[in-house]
N, C-alpha and C positions, 0 to 999 in steps of 0.2 A: 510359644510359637505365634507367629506373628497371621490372623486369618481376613482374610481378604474378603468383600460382601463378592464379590465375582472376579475370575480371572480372563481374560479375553485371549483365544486362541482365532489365532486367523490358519483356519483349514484349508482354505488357498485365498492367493489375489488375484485371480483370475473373476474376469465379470461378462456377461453378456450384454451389458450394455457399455454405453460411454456418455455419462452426466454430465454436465459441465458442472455442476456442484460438486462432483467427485473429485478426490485427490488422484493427481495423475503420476500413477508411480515411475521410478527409475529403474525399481527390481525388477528381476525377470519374471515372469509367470509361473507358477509353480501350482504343486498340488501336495499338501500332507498325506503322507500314505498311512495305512492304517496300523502300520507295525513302529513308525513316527509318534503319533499319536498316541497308541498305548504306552509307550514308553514315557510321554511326556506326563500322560493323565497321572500315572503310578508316582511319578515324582511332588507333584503339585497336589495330590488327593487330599494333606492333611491339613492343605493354605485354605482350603474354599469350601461351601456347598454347591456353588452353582460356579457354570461356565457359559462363557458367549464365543459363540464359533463365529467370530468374525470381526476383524479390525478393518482390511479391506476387498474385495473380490463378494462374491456371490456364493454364498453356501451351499445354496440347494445345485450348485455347479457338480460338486464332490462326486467320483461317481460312488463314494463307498459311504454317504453318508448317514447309510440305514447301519453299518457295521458300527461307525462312530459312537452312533445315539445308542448303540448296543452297550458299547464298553463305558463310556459313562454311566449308561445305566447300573451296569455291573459293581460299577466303583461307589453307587450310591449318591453320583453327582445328577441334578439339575439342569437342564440348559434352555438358554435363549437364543433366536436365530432372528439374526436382522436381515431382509431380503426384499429386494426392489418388486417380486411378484409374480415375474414373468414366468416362474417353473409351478406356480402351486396345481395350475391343474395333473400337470406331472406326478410332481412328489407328491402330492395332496395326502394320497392313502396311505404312505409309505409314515411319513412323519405322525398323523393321527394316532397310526398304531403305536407309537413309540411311547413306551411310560417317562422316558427321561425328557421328555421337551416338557417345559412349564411355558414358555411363551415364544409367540412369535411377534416381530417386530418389522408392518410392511411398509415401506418407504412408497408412499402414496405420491409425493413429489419426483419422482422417477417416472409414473406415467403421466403428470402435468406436464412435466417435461418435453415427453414427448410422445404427445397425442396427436402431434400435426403429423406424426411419422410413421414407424410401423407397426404402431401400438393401434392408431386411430382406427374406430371402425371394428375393431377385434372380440378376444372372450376376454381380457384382463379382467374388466369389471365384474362380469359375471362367472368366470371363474373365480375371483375373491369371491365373490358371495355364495357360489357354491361350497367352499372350502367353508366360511366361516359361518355356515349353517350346520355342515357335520360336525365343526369344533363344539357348537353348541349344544349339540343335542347329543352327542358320544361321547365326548371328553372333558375335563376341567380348564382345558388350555386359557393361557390368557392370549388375547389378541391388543396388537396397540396398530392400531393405524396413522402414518406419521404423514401429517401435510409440514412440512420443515422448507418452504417456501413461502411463507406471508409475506409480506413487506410491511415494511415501518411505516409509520405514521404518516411521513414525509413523503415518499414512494405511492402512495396512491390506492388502487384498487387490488383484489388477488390478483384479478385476472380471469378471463373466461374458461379456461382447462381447470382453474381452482371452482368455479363456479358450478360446472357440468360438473364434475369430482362429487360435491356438496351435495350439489342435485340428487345423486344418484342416492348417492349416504340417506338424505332425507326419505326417500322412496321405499330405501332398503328397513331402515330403522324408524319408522312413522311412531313408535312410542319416544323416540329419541327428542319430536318434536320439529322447532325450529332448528337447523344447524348454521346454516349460513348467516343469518341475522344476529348472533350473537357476539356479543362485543369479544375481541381480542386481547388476553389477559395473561396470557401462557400458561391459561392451565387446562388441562383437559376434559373430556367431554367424556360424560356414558353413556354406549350406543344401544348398550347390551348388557348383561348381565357376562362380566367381564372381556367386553368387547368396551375400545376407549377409541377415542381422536384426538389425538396429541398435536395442535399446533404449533411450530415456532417460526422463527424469522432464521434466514440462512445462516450459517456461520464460516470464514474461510480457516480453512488448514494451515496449521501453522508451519511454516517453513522457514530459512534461513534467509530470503529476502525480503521479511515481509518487516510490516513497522514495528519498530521495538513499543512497547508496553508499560514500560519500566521495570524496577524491579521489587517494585511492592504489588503483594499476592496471594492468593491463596489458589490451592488445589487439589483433588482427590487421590492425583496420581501416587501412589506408590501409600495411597492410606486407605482406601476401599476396594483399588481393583493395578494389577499390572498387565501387562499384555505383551505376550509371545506370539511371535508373526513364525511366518509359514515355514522358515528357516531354522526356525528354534531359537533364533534372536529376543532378549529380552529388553521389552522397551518398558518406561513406568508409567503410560499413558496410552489409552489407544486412538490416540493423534498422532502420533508420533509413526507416521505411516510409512517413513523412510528410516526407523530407527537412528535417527541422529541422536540418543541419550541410548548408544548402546552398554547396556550393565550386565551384560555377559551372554552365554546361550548354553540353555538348559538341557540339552544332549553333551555336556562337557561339566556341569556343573549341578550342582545342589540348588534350588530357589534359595534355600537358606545362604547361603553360599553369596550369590548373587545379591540377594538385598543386605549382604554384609560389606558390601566392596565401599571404597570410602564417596566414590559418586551417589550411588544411592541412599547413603547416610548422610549425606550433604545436601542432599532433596529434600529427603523427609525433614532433616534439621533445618533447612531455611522455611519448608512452611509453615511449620509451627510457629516460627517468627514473624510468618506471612513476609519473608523473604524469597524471592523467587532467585535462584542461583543461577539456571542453566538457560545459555541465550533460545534456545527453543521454546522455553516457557515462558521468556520474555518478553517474543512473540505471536503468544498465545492471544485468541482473544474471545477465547471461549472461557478460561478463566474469568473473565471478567466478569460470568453472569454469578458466578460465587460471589464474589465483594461487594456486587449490588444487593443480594440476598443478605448478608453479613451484615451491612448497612442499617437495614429494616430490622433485623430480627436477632442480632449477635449471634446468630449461628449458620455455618457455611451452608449452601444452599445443597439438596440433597440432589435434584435433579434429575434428570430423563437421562438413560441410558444411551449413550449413542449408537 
């Protein structure tokens, strides 16, 4: 049987905010319910240890997401929660107690974003820092804080919102050191004794008008992780935010089932070849930071979690 390092369920696409680095969907807004959810977890239990509750929308949105992290817990599954921040003073306590969260993932570039607006001024920063004082001292949680806005070399400075960001980080973490004066390398920072700061440079979502890529490539999809959206739609990637590589839906079907169908066996068979089949992937161009990796090292790049 085929096990996956993680499977990505999107517990809804509903968000409170609106990024411009975000992918703008065409689905409707929806919510997994909790009786959805268990059904899915039981089928998928024997693909994975761990789970990521989210491809797109905002988690901690859920109103039942203390039930979720219940029943995963049950099933002996893991989970990661990727989340722009705005709810931890909220859920803060609610997730702490949970023995199934292993990490949380805060999109720190969601408040760079938008600090000139209704963020500015507010508790964001110092609710993260209350929150990621109780992980430390009560729990094992990992924390990854995500600046996923740098600019390239060519593009200039972060920027002032990335700066004050840093500022504060440095203030927070003084054993951390310098943060902002160190050089930009893509790899991350420890702030903390499993508190990190994951830099990167933006990446766009790949969709059906975007530049083709060719179709020499490599990618994880459908080799370390696949991802079921809110629908129960299974997509082999969680980029694939509008399921254009739809390989079936998991309320009708076996996962086994699904990664039998001869589309997904046409995936995993082109990348082995580091042939890219399917024009979504074509126009990927987050693959690419794989074959730069490859390049350097003959082996595909392991990579941050998105």
């Amino acid at each position: 049987m085929k096990k996956f390092k993680k499977i990505y369920i999107e517990i809804t696409n509903r968000c409170n905010l609106s990024c411009g680095f975000c992918h703008k969907s065409k689905r409707p807004g929806d919510v997994m319910s909790p009786g959805a959810f268990a059904g899915i977890v039981s089928r998928i239990r024997d693909y994975t240890g761990h789970l990521s509750l989210h491809v797109l929308g905002e988690p901690l949105l859920h109103p039942d997401l203390d039930q979720l992290l219940d029943i995963c817990h049950g099933q002996g599954l893991r989970v990661n929660l990727t989340t722009n921040g705005t709810l931890l003073t909220q859920k803060g306590a609610m997730l702490l107690a949970s023995p199934a969260l292993r990490q949380i993932n805060v999109s720190l570039h969601s408040y760079a974003e938008r600090e000139a607006g209704s963020l500015a001024g507010g508790d964001y920063m110092p609710g993260l820092f209350a929150f990621i004082r109780e992980a430390i001292a009560k729990t094992e949680l990992f924390i990854n804080l995500r600046l996923w806005n740098m600019p390239r070399p060519e593009e200039g400075t972060s920027g002032r919102a990335n700066d004050r960001i840093l500022a504060q980080l440095e203030a927070f973490f003084p054993a951390a050191g310098r943060i902002a004066g160190l050089p930009f390398a893509g790899r991350g920072i420890t702030l903390a004794p499993r508190v990190f700061l994951s830099r990167g440079h933006p990446f766009t979502w790949p969709h059906a008008q975007g530049p083709d890529y060719g179709s020499q490539g490599y990618c994880l999809g459908l080799r370390d992780h696949v991802a079921i959206l809110v629908d129960g739609t299974v997509a082999p990637c969680c980029l694939d935010a509008e399921a254009d590589i739809n390989l079936g839906n998991i309320h009708r079907q076996t996962l086994g089932e699904i990664l039998a169908t001869p589309r997904a066996t046409a995936i995993r068979q082109g990348f082995a070849q580091r042939l890219v089949v399917e024009p979504l992937c074509r126009r990927c161009s987050f693959r690419q930071l794989f074959s730069r990796k490859q390049k350097k090292t003959g082996q595909p790049r392991a990579g941050n979690e998105r």
